[in-house]
C-alpha positions in Angstrom: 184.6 146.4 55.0 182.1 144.4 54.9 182.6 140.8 53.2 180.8 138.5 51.2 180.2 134.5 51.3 178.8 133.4 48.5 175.3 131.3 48.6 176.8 127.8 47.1 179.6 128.0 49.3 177.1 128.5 52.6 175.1 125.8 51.1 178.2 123.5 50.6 179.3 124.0 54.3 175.8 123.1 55.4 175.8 120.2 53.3 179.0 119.0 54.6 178.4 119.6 58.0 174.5 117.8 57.6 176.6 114.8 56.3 179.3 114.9 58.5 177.3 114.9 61.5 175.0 112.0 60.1 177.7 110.0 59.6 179.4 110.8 62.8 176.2 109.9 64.9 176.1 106.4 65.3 180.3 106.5 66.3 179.5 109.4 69.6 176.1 107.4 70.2 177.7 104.1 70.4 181.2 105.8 72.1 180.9 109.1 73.8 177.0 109.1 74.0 177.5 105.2 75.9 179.6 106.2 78.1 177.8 109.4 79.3 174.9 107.0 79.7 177.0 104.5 81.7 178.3 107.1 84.1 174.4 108.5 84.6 173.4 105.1 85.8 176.6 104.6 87.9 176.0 107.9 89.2 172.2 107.7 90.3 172.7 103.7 91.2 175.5 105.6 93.8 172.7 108.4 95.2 169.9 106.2 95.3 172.7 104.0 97.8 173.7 107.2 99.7 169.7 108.0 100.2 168.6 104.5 101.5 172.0 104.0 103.3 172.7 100.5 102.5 176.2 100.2 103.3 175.6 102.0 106.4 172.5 99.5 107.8 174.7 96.6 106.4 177.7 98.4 108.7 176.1 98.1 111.9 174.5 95.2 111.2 175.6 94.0 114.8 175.4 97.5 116.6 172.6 97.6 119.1 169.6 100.5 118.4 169.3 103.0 120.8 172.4 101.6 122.8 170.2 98.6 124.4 172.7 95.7 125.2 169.8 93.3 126.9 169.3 90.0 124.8 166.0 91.6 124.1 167.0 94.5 122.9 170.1 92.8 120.5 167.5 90.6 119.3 165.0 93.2 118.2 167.7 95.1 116.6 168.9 92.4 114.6 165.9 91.6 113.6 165.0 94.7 113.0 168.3 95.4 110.6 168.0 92.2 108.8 164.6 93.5 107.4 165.9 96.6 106.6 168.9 95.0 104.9 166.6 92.9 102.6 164.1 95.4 101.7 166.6 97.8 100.6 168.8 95.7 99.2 165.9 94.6 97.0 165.3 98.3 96.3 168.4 98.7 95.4 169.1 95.7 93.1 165.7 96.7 91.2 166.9 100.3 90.7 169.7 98.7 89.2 167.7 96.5 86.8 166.1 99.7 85.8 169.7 101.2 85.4 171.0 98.5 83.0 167.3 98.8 80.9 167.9 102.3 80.6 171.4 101.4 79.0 170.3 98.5 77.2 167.9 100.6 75.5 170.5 103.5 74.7 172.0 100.8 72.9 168.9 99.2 70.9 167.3 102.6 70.2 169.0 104.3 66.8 168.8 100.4 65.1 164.9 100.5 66.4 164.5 103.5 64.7 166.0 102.6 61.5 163.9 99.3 61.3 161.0 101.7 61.8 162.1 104.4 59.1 162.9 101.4 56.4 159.9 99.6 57.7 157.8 102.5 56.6 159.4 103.4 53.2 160.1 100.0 52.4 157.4 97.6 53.8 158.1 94.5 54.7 154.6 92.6 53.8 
């Protein structure tokens, strides 16, 4: 048997579910949507650490390279992990400048777009 919905009552439900989810928007961006974001940043601040190994040059800071214990040798190495330490330390601490931008704008986007839309029905000059 084969049953039948009505047109106004589809239309309705798609009404109510247009409005309900346009009124639900802004509470998942600002909630749900925030903290997805948050965790993406976390999560690719954490990889782009694994792939320049930051903890791990920072680690064996005091280990000799290659196993040469002459004062030489120590004093090259050290030298040699302090720059690395620096560089990618400053690699790192701009990645996550970029990181809290990205969040920052998550967060400025859907009232930017608003002052845009009402901006453009409404000017202001």
């Amino acid at each position: 048997m084969i049953s039948f919905v009505s047109p106004s009552a589809t239309l309705t439900r798609v009404l109510f579910d247009f409005l309900f989810s346009l009124l639900y928007f802004p509470v998942w961006w600002y909630t749900r949507g925030l903290k997805e974001c948050a965790s993406a940043a976390v999560r690719f601040i954490k990889e782009r650490e694994r792939g320049l190994a930051f903890f791990v040059w920072l680690k064996n800071i005091l280990t000799p390279m290659y196993g040469q214990r002459d004062p030489v040798g120590f004093a090259i190495s050290i030298g040699m992990r302090i720059f690395q330490i620096i560089f990618r330390g400053l690699v790192l601490l701009a990645l996550a400048g970029l990181s809290l931008a990205f969040i920052m704008a998550w967060l400025a986007l859907p009232p930017a777009v608003f002052l845009v839309l009402a901006g453009r029905f409404y000017p202001l000059f």
